[in-house]
Every structure is written in structure tokens, then in C-alpha cells.
C-alpha atoms as one frame of an Amber mdcrd trajectory, in Angstrom:
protein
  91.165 118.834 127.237  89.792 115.387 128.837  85.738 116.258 128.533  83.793
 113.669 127.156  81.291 114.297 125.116  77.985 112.863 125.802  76.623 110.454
 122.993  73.222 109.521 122.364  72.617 106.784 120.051  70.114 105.819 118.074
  69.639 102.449 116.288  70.509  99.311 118.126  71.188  97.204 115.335  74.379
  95.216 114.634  76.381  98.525 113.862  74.576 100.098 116.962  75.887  97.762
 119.354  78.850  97.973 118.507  79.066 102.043 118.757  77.315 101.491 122.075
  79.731  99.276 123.563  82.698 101.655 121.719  81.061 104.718 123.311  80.566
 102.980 126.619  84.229 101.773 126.946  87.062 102.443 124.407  86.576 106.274
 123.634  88.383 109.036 125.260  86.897 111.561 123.620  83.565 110.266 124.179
  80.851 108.965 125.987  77.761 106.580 126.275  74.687 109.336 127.538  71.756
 107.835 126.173  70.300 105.025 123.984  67.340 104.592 121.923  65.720 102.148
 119.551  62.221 101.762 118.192  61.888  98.316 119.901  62.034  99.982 123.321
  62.961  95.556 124.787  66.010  96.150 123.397  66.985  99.328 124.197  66.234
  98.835 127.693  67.936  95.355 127.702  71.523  96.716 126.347  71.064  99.864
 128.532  71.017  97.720 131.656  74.176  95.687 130.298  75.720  98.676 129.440
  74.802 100.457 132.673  73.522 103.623 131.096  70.491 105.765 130.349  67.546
 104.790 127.907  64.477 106.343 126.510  61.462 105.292 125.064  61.430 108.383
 122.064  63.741 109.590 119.778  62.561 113.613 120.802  63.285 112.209 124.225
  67.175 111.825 123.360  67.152 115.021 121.864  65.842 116.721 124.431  68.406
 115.366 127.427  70.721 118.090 127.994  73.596 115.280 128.798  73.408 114.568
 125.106  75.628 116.865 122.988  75.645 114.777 120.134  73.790 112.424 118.693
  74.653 108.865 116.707  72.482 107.664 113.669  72.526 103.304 113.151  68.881
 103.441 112.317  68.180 101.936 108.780  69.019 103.613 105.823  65.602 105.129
 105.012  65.629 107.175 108.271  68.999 108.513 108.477  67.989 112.188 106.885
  65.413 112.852 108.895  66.906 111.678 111.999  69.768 114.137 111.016  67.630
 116.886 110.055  65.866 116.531 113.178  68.803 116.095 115.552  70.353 119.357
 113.556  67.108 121.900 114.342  67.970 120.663 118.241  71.290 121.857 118.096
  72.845 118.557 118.583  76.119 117.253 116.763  75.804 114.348 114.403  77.329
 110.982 113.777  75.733 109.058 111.048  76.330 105.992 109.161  76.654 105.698
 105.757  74.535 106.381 103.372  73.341 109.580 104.207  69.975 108.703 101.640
  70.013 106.813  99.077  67.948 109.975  97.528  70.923 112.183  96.081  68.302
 115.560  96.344  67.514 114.373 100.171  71.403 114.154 100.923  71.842 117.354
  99.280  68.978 119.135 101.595  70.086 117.202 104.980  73.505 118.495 104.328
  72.266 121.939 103.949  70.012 121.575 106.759  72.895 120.663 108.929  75.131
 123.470 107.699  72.442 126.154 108.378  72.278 124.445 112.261  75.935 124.872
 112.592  76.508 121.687 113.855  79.279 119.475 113.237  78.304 116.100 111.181
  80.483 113.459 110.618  79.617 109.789 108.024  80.614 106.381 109.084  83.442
 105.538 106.601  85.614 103.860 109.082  88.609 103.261 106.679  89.632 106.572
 107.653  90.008 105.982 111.017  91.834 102.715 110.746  95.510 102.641 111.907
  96.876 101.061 108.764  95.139 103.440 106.246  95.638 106.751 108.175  99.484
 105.866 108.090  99.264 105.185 104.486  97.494 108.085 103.662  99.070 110.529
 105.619 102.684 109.405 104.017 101.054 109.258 100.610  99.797 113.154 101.103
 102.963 114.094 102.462 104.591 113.163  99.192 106.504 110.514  99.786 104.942
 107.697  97.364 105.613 110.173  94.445 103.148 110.489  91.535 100.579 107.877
  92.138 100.520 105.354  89.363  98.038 102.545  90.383  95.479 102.160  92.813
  93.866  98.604  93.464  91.990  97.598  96.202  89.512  94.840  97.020  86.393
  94.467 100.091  85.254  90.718 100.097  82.749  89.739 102.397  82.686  86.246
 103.760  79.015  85.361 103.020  76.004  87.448 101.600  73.692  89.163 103.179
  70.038  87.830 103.418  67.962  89.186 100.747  65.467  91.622 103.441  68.446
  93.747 103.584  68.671  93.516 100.053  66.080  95.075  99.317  66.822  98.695
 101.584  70.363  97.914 100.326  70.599 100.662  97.904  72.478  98.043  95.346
  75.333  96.493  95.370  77.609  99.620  94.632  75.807 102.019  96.985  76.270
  99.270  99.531  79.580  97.881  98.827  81.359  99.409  96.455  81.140 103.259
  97.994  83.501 102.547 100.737  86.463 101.719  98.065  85.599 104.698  96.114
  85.790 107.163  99.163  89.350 105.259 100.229  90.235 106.313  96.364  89.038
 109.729  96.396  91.170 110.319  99.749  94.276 108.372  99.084  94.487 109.030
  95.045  92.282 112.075  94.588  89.450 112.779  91.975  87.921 110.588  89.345
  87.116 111.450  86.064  85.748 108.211  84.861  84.240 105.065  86.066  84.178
 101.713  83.996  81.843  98.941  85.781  81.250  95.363  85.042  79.374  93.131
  87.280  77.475  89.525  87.570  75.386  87.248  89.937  76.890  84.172  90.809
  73.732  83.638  93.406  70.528  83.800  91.141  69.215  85.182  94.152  70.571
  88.864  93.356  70.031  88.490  89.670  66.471  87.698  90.808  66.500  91.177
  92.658  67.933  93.104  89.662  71.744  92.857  91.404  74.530  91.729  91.692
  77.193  89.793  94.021  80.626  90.151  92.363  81.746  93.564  90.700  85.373
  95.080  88.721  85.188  98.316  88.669  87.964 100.805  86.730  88.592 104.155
  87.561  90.498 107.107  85.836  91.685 109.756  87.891  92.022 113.674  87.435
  95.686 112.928  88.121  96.043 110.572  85.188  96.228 107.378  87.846  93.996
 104.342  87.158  92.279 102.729  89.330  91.147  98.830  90.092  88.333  97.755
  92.902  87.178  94.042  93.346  83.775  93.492  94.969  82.433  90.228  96.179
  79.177  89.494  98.754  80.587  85.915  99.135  84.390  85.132  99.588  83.504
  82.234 101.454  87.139  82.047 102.644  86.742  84.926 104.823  86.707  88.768
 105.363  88.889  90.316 103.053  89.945  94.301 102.619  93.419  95.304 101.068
  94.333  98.199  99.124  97.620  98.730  97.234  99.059 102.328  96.302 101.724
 102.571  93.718 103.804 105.605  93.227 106.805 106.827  91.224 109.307 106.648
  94.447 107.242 103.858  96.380 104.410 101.249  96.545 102.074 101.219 100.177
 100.113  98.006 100.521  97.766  97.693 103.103  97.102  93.759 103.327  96.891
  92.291 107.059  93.375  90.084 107.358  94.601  87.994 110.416  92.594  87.627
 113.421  95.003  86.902 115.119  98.796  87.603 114.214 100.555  84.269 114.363
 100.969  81.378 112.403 100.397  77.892 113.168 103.530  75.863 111.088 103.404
  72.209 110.801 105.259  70.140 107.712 104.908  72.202 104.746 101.958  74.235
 105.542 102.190  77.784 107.928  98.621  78.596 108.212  96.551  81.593 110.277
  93.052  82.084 110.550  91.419  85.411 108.903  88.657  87.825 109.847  84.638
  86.481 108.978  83.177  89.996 109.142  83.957  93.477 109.050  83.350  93.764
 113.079  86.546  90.972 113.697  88.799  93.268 110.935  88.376  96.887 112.442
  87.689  97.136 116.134  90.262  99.593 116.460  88.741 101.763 113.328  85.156
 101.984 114.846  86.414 103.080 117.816  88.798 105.128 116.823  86.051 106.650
 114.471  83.936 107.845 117.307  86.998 109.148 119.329  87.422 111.227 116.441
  83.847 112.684 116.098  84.181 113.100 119.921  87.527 115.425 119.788  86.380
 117.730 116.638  82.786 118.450 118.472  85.298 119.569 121.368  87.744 121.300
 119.690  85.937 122.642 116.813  87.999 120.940 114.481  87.136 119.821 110.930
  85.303 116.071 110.843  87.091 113.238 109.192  84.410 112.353 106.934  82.024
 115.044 105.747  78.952 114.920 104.643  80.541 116.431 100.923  82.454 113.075
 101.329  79.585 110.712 101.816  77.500 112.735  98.888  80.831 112.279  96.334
  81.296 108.542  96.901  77.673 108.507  96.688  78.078 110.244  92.911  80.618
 107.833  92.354  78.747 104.721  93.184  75.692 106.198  90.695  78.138 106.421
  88.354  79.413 102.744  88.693  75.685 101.335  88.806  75.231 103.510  85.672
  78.116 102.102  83.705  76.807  98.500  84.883  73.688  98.951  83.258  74.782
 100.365  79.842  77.941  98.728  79.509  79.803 101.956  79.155  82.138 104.467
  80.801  80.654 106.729  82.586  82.210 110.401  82.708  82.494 111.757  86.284
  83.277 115.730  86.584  84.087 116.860  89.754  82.514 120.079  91.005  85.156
 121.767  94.064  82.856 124.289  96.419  83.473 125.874  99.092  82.090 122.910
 101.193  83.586 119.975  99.251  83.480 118.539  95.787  80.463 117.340  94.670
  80.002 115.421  91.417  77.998 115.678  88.007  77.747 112.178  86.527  77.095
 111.857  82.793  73.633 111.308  81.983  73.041 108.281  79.976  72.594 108.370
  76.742  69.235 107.289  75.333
């Protein structure tokens, strides 16, 4: 089938843009319909670059019947009820992560959605990135063996000012989740989480955070698990994950910007991503193309909304063990849906 499927977006932030250029030019799958944002400047600004439809209301997108589906990169605080709302319309959903950062609201915009019978797909890009989907799909087919060891680390170049701290969700929410839903999908499910973390800016100690993070997992497989966080590299954008098996090892460890070296007398030097837009063009696009094909096929999303909810669990569960210095048990719950988690309650 070659229909596209019209796209409206909402949120025309950094993320947003770069859906809406994505959606306007590098999906096959789909297609730029409609774009909105609160500050209607901008909206009508990238619409005229972009050399599509804008609207001045959120109810407005819903209500154009050349949008099928609709793309949350609002804020964090109003991706639920843009969902919930974009649901009861009967249009399909693409939403960043996280769904909340209210695990009761996740659990009732899930449900919501369900009861719509609309597709809904979470931003975890990672899953639609060409080096990882090769990995993964050679590590599910068997070939690795019994997973040993699973270590990955997400640097970011420099921090993030502290207003976006403060919606943030924490360090783990924010940073962390997206190793422990790459875990959960290449190694399977966790059974314990062991998290120790610091503030090398007294900036985040000042907002009850952190900047730097080692977190240990156990898996229901009997694997372990290593993830290293840091909000400032300074070096450069840095995301690499390494699978070891009993018949193989997959490493996953590419951060040039450009694949060539520059060689002069002893030193062979390339330049590296700064940011997570300059490592994964090809992932957010490809991320979108995906959400566009299972809303036309009827196929099963990438990224559910179970998904976001148990790397959600998880990343409680790290925070948790940060604050009491302790392991934190993780039990996870399979459903019909997806697995959920129950995360030991701390001990008083």
C-alpha cells in the first residue's frame, strides 16, 4: 500500500520540529496534514516554511478530517490529556515519552486509549534505529545465546538548563528510562534495580537531583545489567550499548558525525555527535514511518504504551533505590496488554 497517512502535530518545540520536518519530507508512510502550537507565531511561521496547513486550536486539529492521526511534542504535563482527548476523536496517537509522570494518569490514558480503539505508539526512538533493530532482531532470533551482560551508556554533551529541570520528572524518568526500555527489549525482564547517583553541578543537588548515575540491574533471566548516565560529557553525545551472550557479543558503538577520520602523525581523529538530533536522524524518522505503516496496516506499534508505563516502573524503581541506598525489588506483572510492574515499597 503507498497511502500516507495524514499527521497532525502538536507541540512545536525542539522535538516538534524535528517530527515536522520528518513528517513533511523523509516518511513514506506518512505525512505532514496539520500543525499546531499554543504560540500560534510559531506555528504559523514553520507552517509557511514547511508549506502546510496550521490552526490556531488544538480541537481544530482534531476536528480536520485530513488528520488521521495525531503527534504529541507538547510538554510533559499535557501529554495525557492531549492523548485522552485525541483518543475520544477517534484519531491515532504518537506521543513522546513520558506518557505522565503520574503512574495512575498513565495507567487511565492507556485505558482510555484502549477503550477508543485507536492505535498509540511512545517516542522511544532506540527502537527504530538501524543499528539497534539489527541487534535486537539477531539477539531474539537466538543467535547471541544466553545473554550474560548487558552494559550500556547515554551521555549528553552539556546539561540542560534548570527550567526544564524542574518539569523534568528527575534525572531517571528523564534519562535513565530510555536505557531501561533498550534492556527490557534486548535482555528481557528485571527483577532488581541497584542505583547510585551524585551531582557534580551543585546546581542539581540544589534541585534535589542529580547529573551522573550507575545503575545495576538483575534480570528474570539471571543476566546483569550495567547503565552509565551523565547530563554533561562535555566531549560530546555519547550512546553505546554492549550485549554479551554465550555464542556472541553485539556492540552497538558508532558516535561519528561523520564516518571518516582525519590522520596526521600519530593522531587519527573524527569528530562525534553534540546532541541526540546529530546521532539519530535516521531513528526519528524511521520512528514515524513506523507509526505511519501500523495505523495502515493494523499492525502492532513498536512501542506501546505497556512499554512506556514499564520503563516508567523501572525508572521509579531506580529513583527509589537512589534515595534509600538499597536494591529495589522489581516484579513483573505479564497481562494481556503488556507487563506492567510492582516496585517494592520502601521500607520505613
Amino acid at each position: 500500500m503507498s497511502r500516507r497517512v495524514g499527521v497532525g502535530l502538536t507541540g512545536l518545540g525542539r522535538m516538534g520540529r524535528i517530527h515536522a520536518r520528518n513528517l513533511a519530507s523523509r516518511c513514506a508512510s506518512a505525512e505532514l496534514a496539520c500543525l499546531y502550537d499554543a504560540d500560534t507565531a510559531v506555528a504559523r511561521q514553520l507552517a509557511e516554511q514547511l508549506d502546510v496547513p496550521w490552526t490556531a486550536s488544538f480541537d481544530e486539529l482534531l476536528a480536520d478530517d485530513g488528520v488521521e492521526a495525531v503527534a504529541i511534542a507538547t510538554s510533559t504535563g499535557s501529554h495525557a490529556e492531549l492523548a485522552v482527548a485525541a483518543a475520544a476523536a477517534g484519531k491515532h496517537i504518537f506521543c513522546e515519552k513520558p506518557i505522565s509522570l503520574d503512574r495512575d494518569t498513565t495507567l487511565a490514558t492507556i485505558d482510555a486509549v484502549a477503550q477508543a480503539g485507536v492505535l498509540f505508539q511512545v517516542g522511544f526512538h532506540r527502537r527504530s534505529d538501524p543499528d539497534w533493530v539489527a541487534a535486537a532482531e539477531r539477539i531474539h532470533a537466538g543467535e547471541l545465546g544466553a545473554v550474560t551482560l548487558f552494559r550500556t551508556s547515554l551521555r549528553d554533551m552539556t546539561s540542560p538548563p534548570p527550567a526544564y529541570l524542574t518539569g523534568s520528572g528527575g534525572f531517571f524518568v528523564d534519562v535513565t528510562v530510555h536505557d531501561l526500555d533498550v534492556a527490557r527489549w534486548l535482555v528481557g525482564e528485571v527483577v532488581e534495580v541497584s542505583a547510585h547517583g551524585a551531582a557534580a553541578d551543585p546546581a542539581f543537588a540544589a534541585l534535589g537531583d542529580i547529573d551522573t548515575a550507575v545503575v545495576v540491574l538483575r534480570f528474570e533471566n539471571g543476566a546483569l545489567g550495567v547503565i552509565d548516565n551523565s547530563r554533561s560529557a562535555r566531549y560530546g553525545y555519547e550512546c553505546s550499548t554492549e550485549v554479551m551472550g554465550s555464542a556472541a557479543t553485539v556492540r552497538i558503538d558508532a558516535p561519528q558525525r561523520h564516518h571518516y577520520e582525519w590522520r596526521t602523525p600519530g593522531l587519527a581523529a573524527h569528530d562525534i555527535p553534540r546532541d541526540f538530533e546529530e546521532r539519530y536522524p535516521e531513528a526519528y524518522a524511521a520512528e514515524l514511518d513506523a507509526f505511519g505503516r501500523s495505523v495502515r496496516d493494523g499492525s502492532a506499534p513498536r512501542v506501546t504504551g505497556h512499554d512506556a508505563l514499564a520503563a516508567f516502573d523501572l525508572a521509579t524503581a531506580a529513583r527509589r533505590s537512589w534515595e534509600t541506598g538499597r536494591p529495589v525489588g522489581t516484579k513483573p506483572l505479564r497481562t494481556p496488554h503488556g507487563v506492567l510492574y510492582e516496585v517494592e515499597e520502601q521500607s520505613t
